[in-house]
Every structure is written in structure tokens, then in C-alpha cells.
C-alpha angles and dihedrals in degrees: 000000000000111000126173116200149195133205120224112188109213110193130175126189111200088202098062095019090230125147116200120197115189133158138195140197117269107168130333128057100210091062123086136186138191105283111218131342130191114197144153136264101260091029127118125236133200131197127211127215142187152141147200095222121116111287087254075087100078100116116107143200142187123193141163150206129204119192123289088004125092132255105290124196110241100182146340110229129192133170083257116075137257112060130222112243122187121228105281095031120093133195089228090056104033107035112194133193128185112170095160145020099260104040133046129154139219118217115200099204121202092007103223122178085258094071088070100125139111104267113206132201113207130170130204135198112250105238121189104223097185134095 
């Protein structure tokens, strides 16, 4: 399975009631990811995603990590609804859209503090693994 991905650190500060939203690169260089968001506690963010690879690349995952646990998968997106959302993650919550093959997008609804973690994009190659 070859996946590229992209952090995106979420922070709130309940004192401020700031949410910051940054991302880095990770590996590969042909997927990009929303830069740096600043947003409010009760705001929504989305994060954008693409990349320049074929269009067999059209599979695609977001995960994240708060801090001290490890990378957890939100959801599994394809160009083909429904998506695929892992126990704990909910669609309310964790809006996905994937029109194409080389773009799809996270929303964060209802930032909370709790939210505070690194979000990552990745895609992935379909395979046939039949015969």
C-alpha cells in the first residue's frame, strides 16, 4: 500500500479561544495540504487536500493524532459514497468530500479544545487483489 501524507497540527487554547490549524510536509512531494488555519473555538475547519499523482490515486485517508496517543484513522474516502468512518469518528463531526480523484477535503465541526492534535491526508493506489 503506498500512502503519502501530510500533518496538519489543530490547537485550541481555551484561554483565547483560538484554534490553530498548521501542516507540514511528511513525504511526498506531489501531495499538498491546507497550509495554516486560525480559527475559533466553536468554528469549523476544513482541510484541503490534493495531489499530482495518476488518478489510480484516488483513494483517500484522514487520520490524527492528538498528543501522547498514537495516528488514528478518521475516515476512508473514495469518489464513491459513502464513506468509510472508523468507531469514534463520526460524519457530523468529521465531514468528508472526495469529487475526484486528486482532491478531497476534511471539515472539524464545532472546534473544541479537544480537537488539539496533528491531522494528516494521505492517498493510496487502488490494487485488485483478486484473481
Amino acid at each position: 500500500l503506498n500512502k503519502d501524507k501530510f500533518p496538519l497540527d489543530v490547537v485550541c487554547f481555551k484561554t483565547v479561544n483560538l484554534t490553530v490549524i498548521h501542516t507540514g510536509l511528511i513525504d511526498g512531494s506531489d501531495v499538498t495540504q491546507t497550509d495554516i488555519l486560525w480559527k475559533n473555538e466553536s468554528d469549523s475547519a476544513t482541510i484541503e487536500c490534493s495531489h499530482t499523482k495518476s488518478i489510480q490515486y484516488y483513494q483517500m485517508y484522514w487520520y490524527r493524532q492528538l498528543p501522547g496517543e498514537t495516528m488514528k484513522l478518521i475516515v476512508f474516502t473514495t469518489t464513491t459514497p459513502p464513506h468509510k468512518y472508523e468507531s469514534g469518528f463520526s460524519e457530523d463531526k468529521f465531514p468528508a468530500q472526495k469529487n475526484d480523484p486528486q482532491t478531497g477535503s476534511l471539515t472539524v465541526e464545532k472546534l473544541l479544545p479537544e480537537d488539539s492534535g496533528v491531522y494528516f491526508c494521505a492517498v493510496s493506489q487502488h490494487s485488485d487483489t483478486g484473481g
